[in-house]
C-alpha positions, 0 to 999 in steps of 0.5 A: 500500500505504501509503494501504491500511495508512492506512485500516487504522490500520496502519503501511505496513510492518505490512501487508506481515506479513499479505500479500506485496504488492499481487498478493496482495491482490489475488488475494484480494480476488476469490477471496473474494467468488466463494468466498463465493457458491460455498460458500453456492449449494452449501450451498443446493443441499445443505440447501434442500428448499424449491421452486425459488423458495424456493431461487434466492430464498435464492441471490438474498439471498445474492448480494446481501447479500454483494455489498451488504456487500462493495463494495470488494472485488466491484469489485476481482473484477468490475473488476480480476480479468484482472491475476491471472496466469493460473492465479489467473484461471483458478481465478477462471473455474472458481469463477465458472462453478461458480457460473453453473451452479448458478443456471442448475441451480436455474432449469432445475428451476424451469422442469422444475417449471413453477414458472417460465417461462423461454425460454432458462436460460443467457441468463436466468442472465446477465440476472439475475446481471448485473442483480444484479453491477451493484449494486456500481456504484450501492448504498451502505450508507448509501442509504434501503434496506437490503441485505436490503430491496433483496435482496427488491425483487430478488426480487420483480422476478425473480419478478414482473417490473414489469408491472401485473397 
């Protein structure tokens, strides 16, 4: 905590006035991110009318440059999330399942439309939000491309793929 207060320009004791303690923060450093992505996929499937490319494509850049602009605190969630106790982790499941089922929502639409070509929607799901979550282990702000530019090349490789047409 002391070295968290450090980085922070605060006292130690200064930073137990905005939390409790090491548990709290952590509890929120992995309901915020998921929150996050939840509240903007439901504000997606709320306002967008857009095809469902458009839409998964809007879900994608959210993921990512959420994740992007957020490193620390996404591996907190996707590393250190099984030490909440369990009704934090069982809100973080919940959160997070809500989350699976929209994209998996928007990628079956897709599929109903023919706008894609999608053999199994849940483990397709999986691929890409895991292609997508492992960003946190290898993406720096400080790398040649932006979180925005690599929110494209991500959409451009779900949507494309790497084949030579």
């Amino acid at each position: 905590m002391r070295e968290l207060a450090h980085d922070l320009g605060m006292e130690g004791g200064s930073l137990y006035y905005h939390v409790s303690g090491k548990h709290e923060l952590l509890w929120l450093a992995c309901r915020e991110p998921i929150g996050e992505l939840v509240q903007s996929a439901r504000q997606t499937l709320r306002t967008s009318r857009g095809t469902s490319r458009e839409r998964l494509e809007q879900i994608i850049t959210t993921h990512i440059t959420l994740l992007a602009n957020n490193l620390d605190r996404v591996g907190v969630f996707l590393l250190d999330a099984r030490h909440l106790d369990d009704a934090e982790r069982a809100e973080i499941l919940r959160l997070r399942h809500e989350y699976e089922v929209t994209v998996r929502q928007v990628i079956a639409e897709g599929v109903e439309r023919g706008e894609f070509a999608v053999e199994d929607v849940q483990v397709t799901s999986y691929l890409l939000l895991g292609m997508y979550n492992w960003l946190f282990q290898w993406y720096s702000p400080k790398a040649r491309l932006s979180a925005t530019e690599v929110a494209k090349l991500a959409c451009r490789l779900t949507f494309d793929g790497i084949a030579q047409r």
